[in-house]
C-alpha positions, -999 to +999 in steps of 0.1 A: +301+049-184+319+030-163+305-004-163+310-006-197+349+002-195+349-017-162+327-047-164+305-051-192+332-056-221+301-066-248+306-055-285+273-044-297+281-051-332+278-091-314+249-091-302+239-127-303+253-132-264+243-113-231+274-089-231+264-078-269+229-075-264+238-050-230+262-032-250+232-030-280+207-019-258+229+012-242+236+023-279+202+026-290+190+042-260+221+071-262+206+074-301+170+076-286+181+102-261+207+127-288+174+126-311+152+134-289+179+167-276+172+182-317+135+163-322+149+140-343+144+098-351+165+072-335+175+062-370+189+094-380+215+101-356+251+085-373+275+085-341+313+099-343+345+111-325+331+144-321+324+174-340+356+176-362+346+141-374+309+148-386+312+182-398+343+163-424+315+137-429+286+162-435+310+184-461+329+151-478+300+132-477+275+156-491+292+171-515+305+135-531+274+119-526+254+146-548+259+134-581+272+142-616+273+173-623+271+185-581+304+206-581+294+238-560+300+244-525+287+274-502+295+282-470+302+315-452+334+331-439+329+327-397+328+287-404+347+264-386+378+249-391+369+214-397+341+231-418+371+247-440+399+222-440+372+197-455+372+221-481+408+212-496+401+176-510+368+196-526+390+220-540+419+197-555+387+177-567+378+202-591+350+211-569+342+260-569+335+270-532+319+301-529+328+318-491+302+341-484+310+377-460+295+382-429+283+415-417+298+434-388+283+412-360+291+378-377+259+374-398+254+361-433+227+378-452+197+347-465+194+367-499+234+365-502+229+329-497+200+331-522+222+344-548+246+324-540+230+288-546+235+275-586+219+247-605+251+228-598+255+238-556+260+205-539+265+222-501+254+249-481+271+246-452+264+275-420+274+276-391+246+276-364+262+296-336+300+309-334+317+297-306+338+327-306+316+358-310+286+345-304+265+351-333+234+330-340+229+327-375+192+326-395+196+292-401+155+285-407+152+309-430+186+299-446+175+263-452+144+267-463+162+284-492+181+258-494+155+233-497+138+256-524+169+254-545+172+216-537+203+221-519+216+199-493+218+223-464+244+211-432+241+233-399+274+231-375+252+229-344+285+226-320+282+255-302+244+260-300+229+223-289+223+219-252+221+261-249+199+272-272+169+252-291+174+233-322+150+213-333+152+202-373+118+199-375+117+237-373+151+241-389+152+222-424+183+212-423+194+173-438+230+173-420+233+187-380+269+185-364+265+174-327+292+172-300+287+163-264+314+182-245+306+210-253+269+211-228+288+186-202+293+157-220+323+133-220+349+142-247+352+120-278+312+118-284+298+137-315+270+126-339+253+136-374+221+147-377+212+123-411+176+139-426+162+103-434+160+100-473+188+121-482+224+115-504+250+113-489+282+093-494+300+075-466+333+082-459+360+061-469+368+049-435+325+040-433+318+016-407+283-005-405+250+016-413+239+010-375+268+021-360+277+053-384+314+056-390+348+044-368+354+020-342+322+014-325+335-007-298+355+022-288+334+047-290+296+035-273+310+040-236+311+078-243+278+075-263+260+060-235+274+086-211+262+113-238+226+100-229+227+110-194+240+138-200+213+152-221+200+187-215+166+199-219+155+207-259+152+243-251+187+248-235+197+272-209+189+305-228+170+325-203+195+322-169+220+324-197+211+356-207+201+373-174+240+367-160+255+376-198+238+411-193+253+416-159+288+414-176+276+438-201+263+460-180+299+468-159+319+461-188+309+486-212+318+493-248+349+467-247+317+443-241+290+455-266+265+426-268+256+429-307+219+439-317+215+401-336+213+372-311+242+353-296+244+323-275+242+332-234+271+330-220+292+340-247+312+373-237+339+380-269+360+414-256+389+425-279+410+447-257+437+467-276+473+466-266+470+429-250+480+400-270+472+360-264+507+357-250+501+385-225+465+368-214+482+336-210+515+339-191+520+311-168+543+281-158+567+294-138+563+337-148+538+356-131+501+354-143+485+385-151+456+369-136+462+358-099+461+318-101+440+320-065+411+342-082+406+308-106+398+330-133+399+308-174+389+326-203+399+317-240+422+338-259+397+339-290+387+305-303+407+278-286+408+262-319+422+292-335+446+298-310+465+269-314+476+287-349+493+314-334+528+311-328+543+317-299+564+351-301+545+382-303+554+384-343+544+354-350+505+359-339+479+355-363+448+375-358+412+357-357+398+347-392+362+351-371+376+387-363+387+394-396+359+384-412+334+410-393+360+435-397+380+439-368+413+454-376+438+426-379+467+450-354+438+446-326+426+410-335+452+390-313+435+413-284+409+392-282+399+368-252+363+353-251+347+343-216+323+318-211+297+314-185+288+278-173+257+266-161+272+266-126+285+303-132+270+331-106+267+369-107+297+370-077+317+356-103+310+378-127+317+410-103+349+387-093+362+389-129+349+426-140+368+438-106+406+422-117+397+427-156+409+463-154+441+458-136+451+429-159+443+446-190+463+479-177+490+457-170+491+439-201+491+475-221+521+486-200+540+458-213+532+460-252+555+476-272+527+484-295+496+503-277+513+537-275+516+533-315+477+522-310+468+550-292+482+576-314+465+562-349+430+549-333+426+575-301+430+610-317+410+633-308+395+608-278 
């Protein structure tokens, strides 16, 4: 990216000198290269800011641009934020949402969905993968009941592109949220997935159709660097999953891998008696983890967590946990860790041999666990 922060100052929106016509050329190659990552044409692939941006353009968009009449909106309780906050215009709108449950590992059932869908649904919205627990959800079978309905279906593809496949000419989905960062990308890169023929209505802020919506003269240096950046179409599952089972393996029952799939790499634990503050201690009071064993996990979702507040009665318990019925007093005993593709079995051991110290630790400090113990442990 850096000649084009650097040295190469070209607008490609002015393309009729040799700076534009560089900075052109970069941006359709980076849309060449994110197509190809979900199998995908050039022309379908709208560039944003990142995943918050396109997963407000794919619900706004798609549920404004569906027509008279269109006032119904499905989605399921384990969606994202973004996914759920777009949901307030809807609702002052005049616009029913239907949240549909989960079951105990995260998953929403297709013949819920089924049920679900009206002769006035607009959306279905589902989440591919959940960033917190894990779960993958059915989203082929999902969509094609979506596309039997005639419902525009939107998959949140965040935290599964670049780790597992998607490809939407398996998965008939007409909107795909895409963000770079989160399979080594640079920040501030994201894109929609655009089926080609479908409604949709820009947003109000709608830039050029070439360039998708915001400030493309900001944003292409990040694109660009998005393109070489690409992973293979079928992710990093299987190395993924072989270092994932090691953790489970030594971590037992506080680290139950659920019978439906997850993501590799994903390892949600809910230990009871810890809390987010706990986990976190730093900056100037002694770390629970040793600093030098360079140990970073997320307490929960680290979009989540920036909802809790910071004493121990303010804490607000997961709406992911919730949902799959996790008890909301154990909920803010959560912390998720996440294996990288340079991630090794030694570092896994490294982990699994302090985890039980700091989690002892952490339960000798909460006023709460002996309370835990006596109304969850009785009788062992």
């Amino acid at each position: 990216m850096r000649p084009y922060f650097l040295e190469w100052y070209g607008n490609p929106s002015s393309h009729i000198h040799e700076q534009g016509q560089k900075a052109l050329r970069a941006v359709d190659q980076a849309r060449a290269e994110v197509a190809a990552l979900i199998g995908a044409k050039a022309g379908e692939i709208v560039f944003t800011s990142g995943a918050t941006e396109s997963n407000n353009l794919a619900v706004l968009g798609a549920a404004e641009g569906a027509g008279a009449g269109k006032r119904h909106v499905v989605v399921t309780d384990v969606e994202h934020f973004s996914v759920t906050n777009a949901l307030i215009p809807l609702r002052n709108a005049g616009y029913e949402v239907t949240v549909l449950p989960v079951d105990r590992n995260g998953v929403v059932d297709p013949d819920a969905v089924r049920k679900a869908l009206r002769a006035d649904t607009a959306l279905l919205s589902v989440m591919h993968a959940n960033s917190e627990i894990g779960t993958i959800e059915p989203v082929g079978p999902i969509g094609r009941i979506a596309k039997e309905a005639g419902v525009t279906f939107h998959v949140d593809a965040t935290a599964s592109a670049g780790h597992i496949p998607v490809d939407v000419r398996e998965i008939p989905a007409d909107l795909v949220t895409l963000s770079a960062h989160n399979f080594y990308g640079p920040k501030g890169a994201g894109a929609l997935y655009l089926r080609e023929g479908r409604r949709w209505r820009r947003g109000r802020s709608a830039g050029s159709r070439r360039w998708g919506i915001g400030p493309a003269r900001k944003m292409f240096p990040p694109w660009w660097g998005w393109a070489w950046r690409r992973p293979s179409r079928g992710g990093r599952w299987g190395r993924g999953r072989r270092i994932s089972h090691s953790w489970g393996r030594r971590c037992g029952a506080a680290s139950r891998r659920s019978p439906c799939s997850i993501t590799p790499g994903t390892l949600p634990n809910v230990f009871p008696g810890t809390s987010p503050s706990g986990w976190s201690m730093s900056r100037g009071v002694p770390s629970p983890v040793p600093r030098h064993e360079g140990i970073m996990a997320a307490s929960g979702s680290a979009c989540s967590s920036n909802l809790r507040g910071h004493d121990e009665e303010d804490l607000v318990a997961s709406p992911v946990l919730r949902a799959i019925g996790v008890p909301s007093d154990i909920c803010t005993g959560s912390i998720t860790f996440s294996l990288g593709k340079g991630n090794t079995a030694d570092e896994v051991r490294l982990a699994l041999d302090a985890l039980p110290g700091i989690v002892e630790r952490l339960r000798a400090m909460s006023p709460t666990y002996l309370d835990y113990q006596k109304q969850h442990v009785k009788g062992g």
